[in-house]
C-alpha positions as CSV (number, residue, x, y, z in Angstrom):
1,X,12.8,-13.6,-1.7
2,X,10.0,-13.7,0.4
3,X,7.0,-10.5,-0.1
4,X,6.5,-8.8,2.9
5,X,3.4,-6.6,3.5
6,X,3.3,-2.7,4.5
7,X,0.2,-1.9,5.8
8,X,-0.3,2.5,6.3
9,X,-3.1,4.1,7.9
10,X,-3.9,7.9,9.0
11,X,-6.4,10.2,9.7
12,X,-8.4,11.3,6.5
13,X,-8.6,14.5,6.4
14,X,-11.9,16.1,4.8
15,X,-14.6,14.2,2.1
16,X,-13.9,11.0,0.2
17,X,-13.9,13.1,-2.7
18,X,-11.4,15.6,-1.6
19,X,-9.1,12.4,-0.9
20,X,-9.2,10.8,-4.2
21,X,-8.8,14.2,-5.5
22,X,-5.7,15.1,-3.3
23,X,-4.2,11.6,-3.9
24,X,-4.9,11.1,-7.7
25,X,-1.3,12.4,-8.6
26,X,0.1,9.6,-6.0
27,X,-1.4,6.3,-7.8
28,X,1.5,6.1,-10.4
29,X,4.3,6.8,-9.2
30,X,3.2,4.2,-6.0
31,X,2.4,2.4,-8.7
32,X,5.8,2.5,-10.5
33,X,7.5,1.4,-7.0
34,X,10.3,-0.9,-7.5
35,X,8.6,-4.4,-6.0
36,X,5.6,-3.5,-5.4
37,X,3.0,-5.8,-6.6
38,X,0.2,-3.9,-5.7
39,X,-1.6,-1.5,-3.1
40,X,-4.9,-1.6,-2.4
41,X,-6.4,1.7,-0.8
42,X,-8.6,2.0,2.1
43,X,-10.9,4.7,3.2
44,X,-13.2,4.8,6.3
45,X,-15.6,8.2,5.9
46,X,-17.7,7.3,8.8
47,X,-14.5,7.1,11.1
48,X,-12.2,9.3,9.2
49,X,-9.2,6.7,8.3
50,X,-7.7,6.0,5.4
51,X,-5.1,4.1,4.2
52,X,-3.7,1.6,2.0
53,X,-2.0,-2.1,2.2
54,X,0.5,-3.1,0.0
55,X,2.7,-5.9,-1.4
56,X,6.3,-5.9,-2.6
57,X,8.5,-8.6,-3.9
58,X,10.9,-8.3,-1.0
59,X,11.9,-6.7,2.7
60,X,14.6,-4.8,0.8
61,X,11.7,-3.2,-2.0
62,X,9.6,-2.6,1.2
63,X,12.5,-0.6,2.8
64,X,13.4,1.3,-0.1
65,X,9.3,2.5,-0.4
66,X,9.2,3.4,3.3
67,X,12.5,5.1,3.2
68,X,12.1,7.0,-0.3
69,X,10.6,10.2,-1.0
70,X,6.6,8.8,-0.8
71,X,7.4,6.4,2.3
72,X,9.2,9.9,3.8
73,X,6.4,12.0,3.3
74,X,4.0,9.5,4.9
75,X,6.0,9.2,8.1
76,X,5.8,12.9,7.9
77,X,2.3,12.8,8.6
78,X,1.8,12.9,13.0
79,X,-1.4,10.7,12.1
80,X,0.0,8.0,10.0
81,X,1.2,4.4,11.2
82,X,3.2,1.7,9.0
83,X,3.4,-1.7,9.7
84,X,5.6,-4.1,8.2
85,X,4.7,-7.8,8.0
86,X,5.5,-11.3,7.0
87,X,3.4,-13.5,5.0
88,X,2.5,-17.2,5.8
89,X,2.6,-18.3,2.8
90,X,1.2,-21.7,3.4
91,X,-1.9,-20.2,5.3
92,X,-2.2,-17.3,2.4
93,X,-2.5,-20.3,-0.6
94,X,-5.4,-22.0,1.5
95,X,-7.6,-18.9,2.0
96,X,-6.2,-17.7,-1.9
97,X,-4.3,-14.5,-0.8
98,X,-3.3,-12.8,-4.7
99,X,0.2,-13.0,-3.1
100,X,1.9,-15.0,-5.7
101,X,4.2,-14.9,-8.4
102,X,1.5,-14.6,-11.1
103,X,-0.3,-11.9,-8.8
104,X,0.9,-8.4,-10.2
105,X,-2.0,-6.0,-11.0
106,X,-3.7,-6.2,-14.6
107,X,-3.8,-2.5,-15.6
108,X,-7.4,-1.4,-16.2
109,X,-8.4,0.4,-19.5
110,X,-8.5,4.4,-19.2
């Protein structure tokens, strides 16, 4: 299995604080995807973007995201693009992409 990247970006819609707000009840169950390692989330104020990139284990754990009820709802969104991609993995280890086997997240104390 090689881990594929999903990369997802949209227009941001009102304040940074409305966002974290409006996505708070999203971070676990992304975070209880099948495959995915992690997903880091991006947000542009200045430019109104946001966004997130994320790894899974496999193409297969990627499609099932995309195509489940989150990844659904994304593509629902007229704003939002997803882009799937390979990893060179040689290239990744050299500039020490967290891409690994050892790489899932370390929860953080509540």
């Amino acid at each position: 299995m090689n881990p594929r990247i999903l990369q997802i970006n949209y227009k941001l819609q009102g304040t940074l604080a409305e966002y974290k707000e409006e996505n708070q009840p999203y971070a676990e169950p992304i975070a209880q995807s099948p495959g995915l390692r992690w997903k880091v989330w991006l947000v542009n104020e200045e430019t109104k973007e946001a966004g997130g990139i994320y790894l899974f284990e496999s193409d297969a754990e990627l499609q099932g995201f995309v195509n489940g009820p989150i990844g659904t709802e994304i593509k629902s969104d007229p704003t939002a693009s997803l882009k799937e991609f390979d990893i060179p993995m040689e290239l990744s280890a050299v500039t020490r992409a967290p891409i690994g086997a050892d790489s899932k997240a370390i929860p953080l104390p509540r």
